[in-house]
C-alpha positions in Angstrom: 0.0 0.0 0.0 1.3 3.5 -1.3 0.7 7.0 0.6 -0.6 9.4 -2.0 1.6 12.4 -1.2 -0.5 15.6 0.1 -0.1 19.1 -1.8 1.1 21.7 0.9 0.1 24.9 0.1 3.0 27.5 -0.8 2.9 30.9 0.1 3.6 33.8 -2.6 6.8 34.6 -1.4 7.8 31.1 -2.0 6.1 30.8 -5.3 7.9 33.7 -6.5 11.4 32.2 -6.1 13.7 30.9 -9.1 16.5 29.3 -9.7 19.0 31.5 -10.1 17.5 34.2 -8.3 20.0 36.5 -6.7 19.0 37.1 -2.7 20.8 38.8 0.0 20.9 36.9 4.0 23.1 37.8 7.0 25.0 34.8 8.8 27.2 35.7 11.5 27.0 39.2 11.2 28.2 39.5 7.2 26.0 40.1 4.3 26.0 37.7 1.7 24.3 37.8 -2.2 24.0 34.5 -4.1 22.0 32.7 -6.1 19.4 30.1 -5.8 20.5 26.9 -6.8 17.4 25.1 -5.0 14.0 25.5 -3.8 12.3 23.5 -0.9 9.4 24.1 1.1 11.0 25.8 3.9 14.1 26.8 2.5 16.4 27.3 -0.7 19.7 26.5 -1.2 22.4 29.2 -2.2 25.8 28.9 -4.6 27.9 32.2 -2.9 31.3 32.7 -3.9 34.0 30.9 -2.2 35.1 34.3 -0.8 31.9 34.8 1.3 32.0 31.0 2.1 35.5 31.4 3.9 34.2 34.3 5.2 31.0 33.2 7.1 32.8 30.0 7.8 30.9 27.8 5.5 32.0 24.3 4.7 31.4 24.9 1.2 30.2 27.7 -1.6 26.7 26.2 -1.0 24.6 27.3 2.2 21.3 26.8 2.9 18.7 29.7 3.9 15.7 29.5 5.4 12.9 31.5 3.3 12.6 33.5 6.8 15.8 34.7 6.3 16.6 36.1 3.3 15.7 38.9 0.2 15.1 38.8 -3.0 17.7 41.2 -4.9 15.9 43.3 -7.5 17.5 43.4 -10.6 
């Protein structure tokens, strides 16, 4: 027996996101841009430069963001 998945519903600021999408967050007190690389239902995951990944101490040059946390960059 299969569980039929259930649709959650997805708030506008969510349903506006891309890939690719450049957004601004703060982690540990240094502002970061990226880009979206992936979206998930309570957060996306970011490609930053390697720079900004030394500098917030991140493991790699991909972070992820809760959709609390971060901007969208107008372009």
């Amino acid at each position: 027996m299969a569980f039929q998945p259930h649709e959650k519903e997805v708030s506008e600021f969510v349903a506006a996101r891309r890939i690719g999408e450049w957004i601004s967050f703060t982690r540990n007190g240094v502002e970061v841009n990226g880009t979206i690389f992936k979206i998930m239902d309570n957060s996306v995951i970011v490609e930053i430069s390697p720079e900004d990944a030394k500098e917030i101490g991140a493991a790699s040059n991909m972070t992820v963001i809760s959709h609390k946390k971060y901007t969208p960059i107008e372009s």
